[in-house]
GUBA-553713 format. One record per residue (C-alpha): residue number from 1; x, y, z; residue in three letters. Coordinates in Angstrom, 1 decimal, decimal comma. Last residue first. Example, Ala and Ser with C-alpha at 12.3 -4.5 7.8 and 13.67 -1.06 7.14 Angstrom:
BEGIN
<atom i="2" X="13,7" Y="-1,1" Z="7,1" aa="SER"/>
<atom i="1" X="12,3" Y="-4,5" Z="7,8" aa="ALA"/>
REM end
This chain:
BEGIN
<atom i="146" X="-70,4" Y="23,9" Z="-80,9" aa="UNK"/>
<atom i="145" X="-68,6" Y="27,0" Z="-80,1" aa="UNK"/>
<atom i="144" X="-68,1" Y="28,3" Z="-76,4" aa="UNK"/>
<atom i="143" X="-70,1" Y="31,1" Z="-75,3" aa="UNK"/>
<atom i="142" X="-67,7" Y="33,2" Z="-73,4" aa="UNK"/>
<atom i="141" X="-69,0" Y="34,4" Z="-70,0" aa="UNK"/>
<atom i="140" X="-67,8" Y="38,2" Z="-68,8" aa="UNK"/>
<atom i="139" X="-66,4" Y="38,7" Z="-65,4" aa="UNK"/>
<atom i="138" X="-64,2" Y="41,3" Z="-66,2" aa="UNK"/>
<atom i="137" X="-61,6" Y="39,3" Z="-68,4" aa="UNK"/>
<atom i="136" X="-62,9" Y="36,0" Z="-69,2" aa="UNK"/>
<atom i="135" X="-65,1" Y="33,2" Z="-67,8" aa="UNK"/>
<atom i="134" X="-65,6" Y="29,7" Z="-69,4" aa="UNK"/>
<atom i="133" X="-68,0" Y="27,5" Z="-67,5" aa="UNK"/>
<atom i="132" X="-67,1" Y="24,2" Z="-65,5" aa="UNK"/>
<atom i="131" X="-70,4" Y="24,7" Z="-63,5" aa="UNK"/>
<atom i="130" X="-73,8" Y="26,1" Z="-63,6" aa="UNK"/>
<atom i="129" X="-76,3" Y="27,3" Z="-60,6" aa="UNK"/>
<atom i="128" X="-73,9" Y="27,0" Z="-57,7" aa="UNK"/>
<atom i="127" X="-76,2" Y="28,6" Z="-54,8" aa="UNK"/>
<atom i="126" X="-76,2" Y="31,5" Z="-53,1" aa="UNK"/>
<atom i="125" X="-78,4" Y="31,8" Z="-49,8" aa="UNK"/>
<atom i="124" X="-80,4" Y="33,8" Z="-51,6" aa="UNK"/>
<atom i="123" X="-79,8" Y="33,0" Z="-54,9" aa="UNK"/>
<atom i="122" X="-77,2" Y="33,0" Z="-57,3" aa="UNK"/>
<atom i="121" X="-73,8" Y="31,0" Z="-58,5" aa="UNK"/>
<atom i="120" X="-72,2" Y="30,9" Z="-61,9" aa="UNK"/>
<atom i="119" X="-69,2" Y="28,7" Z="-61,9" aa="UNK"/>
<atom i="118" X="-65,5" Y="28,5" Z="-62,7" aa="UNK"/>
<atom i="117" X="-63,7" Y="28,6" Z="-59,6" aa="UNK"/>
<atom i="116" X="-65,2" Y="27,2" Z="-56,5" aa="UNK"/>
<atom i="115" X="-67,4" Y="29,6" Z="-54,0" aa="UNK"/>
<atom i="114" X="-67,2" Y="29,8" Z="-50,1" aa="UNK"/>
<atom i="113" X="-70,0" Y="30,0" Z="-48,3" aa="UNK"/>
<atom i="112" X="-72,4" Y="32,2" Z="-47,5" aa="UNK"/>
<atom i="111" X="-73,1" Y="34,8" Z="-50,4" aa="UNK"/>
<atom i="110" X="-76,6" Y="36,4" Z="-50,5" aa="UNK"/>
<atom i="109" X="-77,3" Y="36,9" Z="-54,5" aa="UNK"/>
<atom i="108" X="-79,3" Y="40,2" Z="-55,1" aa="UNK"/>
<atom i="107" X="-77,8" Y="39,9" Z="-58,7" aa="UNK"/>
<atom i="106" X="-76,1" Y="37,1" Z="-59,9" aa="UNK"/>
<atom i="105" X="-72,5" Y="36,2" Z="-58,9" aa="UNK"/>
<atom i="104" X="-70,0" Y="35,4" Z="-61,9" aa="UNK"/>
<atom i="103" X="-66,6" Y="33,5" Z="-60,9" aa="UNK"/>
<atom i="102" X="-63,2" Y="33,3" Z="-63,0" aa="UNK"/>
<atom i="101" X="-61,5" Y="32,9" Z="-60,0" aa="UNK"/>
<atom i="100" X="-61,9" Y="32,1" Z="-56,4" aa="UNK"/>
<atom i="99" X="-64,6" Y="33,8" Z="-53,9" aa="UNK"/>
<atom i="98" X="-63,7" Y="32,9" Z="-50,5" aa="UNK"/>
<atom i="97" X="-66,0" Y="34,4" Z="-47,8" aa="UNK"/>
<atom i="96" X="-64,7" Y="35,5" Z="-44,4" aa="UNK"/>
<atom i="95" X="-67,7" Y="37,5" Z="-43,8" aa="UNK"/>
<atom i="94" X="-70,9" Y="38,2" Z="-46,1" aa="UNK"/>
<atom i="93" X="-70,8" Y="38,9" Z="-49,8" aa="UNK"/>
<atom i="92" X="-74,4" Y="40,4" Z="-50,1" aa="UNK"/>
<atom i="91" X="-75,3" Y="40,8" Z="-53,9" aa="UNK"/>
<atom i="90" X="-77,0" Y="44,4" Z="-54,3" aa="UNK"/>
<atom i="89" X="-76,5" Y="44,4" Z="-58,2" aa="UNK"/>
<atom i="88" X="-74,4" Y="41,3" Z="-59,9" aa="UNK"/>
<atom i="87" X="-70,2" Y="40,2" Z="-58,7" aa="UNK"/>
<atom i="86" X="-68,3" Y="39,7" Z="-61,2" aa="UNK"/>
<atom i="85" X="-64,5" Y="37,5" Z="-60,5" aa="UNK"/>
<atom i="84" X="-62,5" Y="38,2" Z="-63,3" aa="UNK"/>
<atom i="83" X="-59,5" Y="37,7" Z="-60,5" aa="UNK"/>
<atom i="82" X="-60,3" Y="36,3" Z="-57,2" aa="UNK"/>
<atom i="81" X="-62,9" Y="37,9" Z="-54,2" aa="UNK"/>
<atom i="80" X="-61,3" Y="37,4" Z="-50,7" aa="UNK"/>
<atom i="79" X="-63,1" Y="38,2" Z="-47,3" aa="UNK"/>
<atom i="78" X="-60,7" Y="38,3" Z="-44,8" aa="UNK"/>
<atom i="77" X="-61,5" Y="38,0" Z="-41,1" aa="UNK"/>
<atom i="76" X="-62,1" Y="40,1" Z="-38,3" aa="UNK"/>
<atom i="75" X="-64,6" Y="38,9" Z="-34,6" aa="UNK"/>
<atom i="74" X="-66,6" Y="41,9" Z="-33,1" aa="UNK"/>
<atom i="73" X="-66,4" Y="41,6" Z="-29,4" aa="UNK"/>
<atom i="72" X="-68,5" Y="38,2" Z="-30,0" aa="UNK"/>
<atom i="71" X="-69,4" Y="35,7" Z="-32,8" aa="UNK"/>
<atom i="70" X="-72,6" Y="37,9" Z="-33,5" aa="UNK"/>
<atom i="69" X="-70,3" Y="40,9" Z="-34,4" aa="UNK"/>
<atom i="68" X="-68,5" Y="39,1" Z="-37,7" aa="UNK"/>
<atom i="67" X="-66,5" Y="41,7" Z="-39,7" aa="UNK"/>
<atom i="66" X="-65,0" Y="41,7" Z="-43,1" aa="UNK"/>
<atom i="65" X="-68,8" Y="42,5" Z="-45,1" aa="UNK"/>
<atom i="64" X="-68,7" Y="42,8" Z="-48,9" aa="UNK"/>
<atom i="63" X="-71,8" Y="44,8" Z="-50,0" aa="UNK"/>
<atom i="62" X="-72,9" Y="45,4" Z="-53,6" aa="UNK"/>
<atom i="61" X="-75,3" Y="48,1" Z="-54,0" aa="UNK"/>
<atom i="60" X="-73,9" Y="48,9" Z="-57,5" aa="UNK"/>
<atom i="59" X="-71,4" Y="46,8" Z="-59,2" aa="UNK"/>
<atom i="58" X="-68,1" Y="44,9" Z="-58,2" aa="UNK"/>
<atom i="57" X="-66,0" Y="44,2" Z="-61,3" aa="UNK"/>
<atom i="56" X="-63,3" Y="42,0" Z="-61,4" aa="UNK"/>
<atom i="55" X="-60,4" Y="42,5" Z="-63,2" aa="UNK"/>
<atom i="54" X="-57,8" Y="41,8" Z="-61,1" aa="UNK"/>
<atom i="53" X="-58,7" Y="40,6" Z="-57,7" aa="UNK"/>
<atom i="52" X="-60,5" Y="42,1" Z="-54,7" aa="UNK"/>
<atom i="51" X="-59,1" Y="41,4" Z="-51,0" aa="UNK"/>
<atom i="50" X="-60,8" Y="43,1" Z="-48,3" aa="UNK"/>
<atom i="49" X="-59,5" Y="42,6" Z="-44,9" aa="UNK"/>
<atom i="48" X="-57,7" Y="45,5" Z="-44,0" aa="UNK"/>
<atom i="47" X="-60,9" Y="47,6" Z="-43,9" aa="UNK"/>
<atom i="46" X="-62,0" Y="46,2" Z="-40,8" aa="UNK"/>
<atom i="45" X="-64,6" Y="48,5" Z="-39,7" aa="UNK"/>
<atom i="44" X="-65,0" Y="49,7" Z="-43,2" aa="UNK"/>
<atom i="43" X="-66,8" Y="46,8" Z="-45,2" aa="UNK"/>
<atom i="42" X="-66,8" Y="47,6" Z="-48,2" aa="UNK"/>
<atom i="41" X="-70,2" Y="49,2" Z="-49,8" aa="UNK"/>
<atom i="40" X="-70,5" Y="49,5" Z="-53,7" aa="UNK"/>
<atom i="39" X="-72,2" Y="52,7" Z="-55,0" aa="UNK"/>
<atom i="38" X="-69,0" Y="53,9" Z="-56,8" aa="UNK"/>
<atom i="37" X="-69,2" Y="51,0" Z="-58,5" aa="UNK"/>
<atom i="36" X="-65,8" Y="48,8" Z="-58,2" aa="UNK"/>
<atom i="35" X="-64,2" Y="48,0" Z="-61,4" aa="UNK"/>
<atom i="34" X="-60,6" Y="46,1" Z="-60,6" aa="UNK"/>
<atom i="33" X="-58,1" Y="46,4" Z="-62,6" aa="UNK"/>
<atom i="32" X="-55,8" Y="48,2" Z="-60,1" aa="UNK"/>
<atom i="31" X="-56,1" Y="44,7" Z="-58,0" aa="UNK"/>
<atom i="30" X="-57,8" Y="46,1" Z="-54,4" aa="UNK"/>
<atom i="29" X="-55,8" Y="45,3" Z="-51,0" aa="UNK"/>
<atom i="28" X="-57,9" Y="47,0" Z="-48,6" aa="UNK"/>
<atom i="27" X="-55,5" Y="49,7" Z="-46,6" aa="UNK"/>
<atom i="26" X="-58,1" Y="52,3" Z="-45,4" aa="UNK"/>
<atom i="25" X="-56,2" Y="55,5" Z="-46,6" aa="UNK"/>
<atom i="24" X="-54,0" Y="54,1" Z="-49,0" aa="UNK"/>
<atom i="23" X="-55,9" Y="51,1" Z="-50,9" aa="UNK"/>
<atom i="22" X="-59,5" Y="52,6" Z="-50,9" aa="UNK"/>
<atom i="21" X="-59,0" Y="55,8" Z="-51,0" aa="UNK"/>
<atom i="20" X="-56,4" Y="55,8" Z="-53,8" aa="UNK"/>
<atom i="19" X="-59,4" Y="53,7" Z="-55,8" aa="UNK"/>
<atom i="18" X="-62,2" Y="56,2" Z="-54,7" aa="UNK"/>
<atom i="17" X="-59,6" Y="59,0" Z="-55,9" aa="UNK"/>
<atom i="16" X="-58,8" Y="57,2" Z="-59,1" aa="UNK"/>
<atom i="15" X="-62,8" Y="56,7" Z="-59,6" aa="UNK"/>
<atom i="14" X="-63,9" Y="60,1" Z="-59,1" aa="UNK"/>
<atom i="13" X="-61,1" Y="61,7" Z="-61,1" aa="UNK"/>
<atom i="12" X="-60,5" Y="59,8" Z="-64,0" aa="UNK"/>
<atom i="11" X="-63,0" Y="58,1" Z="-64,7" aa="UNK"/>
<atom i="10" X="-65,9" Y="60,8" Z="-63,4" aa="UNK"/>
<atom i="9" X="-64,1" Y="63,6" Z="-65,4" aa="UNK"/>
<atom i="8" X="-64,3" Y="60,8" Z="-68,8" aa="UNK"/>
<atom i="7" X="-68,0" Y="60,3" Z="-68,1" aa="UNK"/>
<atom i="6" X="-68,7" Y="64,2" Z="-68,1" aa="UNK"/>
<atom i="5" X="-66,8" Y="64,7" Z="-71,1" aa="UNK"/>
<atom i="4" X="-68,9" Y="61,9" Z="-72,9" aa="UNK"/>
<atom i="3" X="-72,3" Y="63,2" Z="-71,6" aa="UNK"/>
<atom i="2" X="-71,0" Y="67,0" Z="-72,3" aa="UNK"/>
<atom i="1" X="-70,6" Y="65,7" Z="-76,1" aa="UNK"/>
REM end
């Protein structure tokens, strides 16, 4: 019972305030479907360019850089994840990545270059590991019927 209260205090406070945090204070542009752990790291020094979809889900130690420094005084871009985009444990989405639709990103995965719709990809660098797969709300694959 206190396990279940507890969980519904930390939906609707914890996550609502990270959310309103998120979108007013820094500005990232975040679907209100979205699922982002409260462990998750976005990029802060150029807040503006996170773009998250609807119902995706971002889990722990994920971290979406917006910001390239090697390239010179500190170079912005957008890094764009699509809708029912999900994205495994401590993946590293680096800068100006495009992650389209209906994508699922294993865990520890090191994102460099932009992914297609409709694939699994994972590795480090990231690599497509299946294609043409069927991917629904949050990320989730549906087995299709033989």
């Amino acid at each position: 019972m206190i396990s279940r209260l507890r969980t519904l205090l930390k939906d609707i406070f914890v996550v609502k305030l990270m959310y309103l945090t998120f979108t007013k204070l820094y500005g990232m542009h975040i679907h209100k479907s979205a699922l982002i752990s409260t462990k998750a790291r976005l990029d802060k020094t150029n807040p503006k360019g996170v773009y998250i979809g609807s119902h995706s889900v971002i889990t722990t130690g994920v971290v979406i850089l917006t910001h390239k420094y090697i390239e010179g005084n500190g170079v912005f871009v957008n890094t764009c994840i699509g809708d029912n985009v999900f994205i495994g444990v401590n993946a590293i989405i680096l800068p100006g990545i495009k992650i389209n639709n209906n994508v699922i990103i294993g865990a520890g995965a090191v994102v460099t270059k932009d992914i297609p719709s409709n694939c699994i990809v994972g590795g480090n660098p990231a690599r497509i590991l299946r294609e043409n797969v069927k991917i629904g709300k949050n990320g989730q694959l549906i087995k299709e019927k033989k």
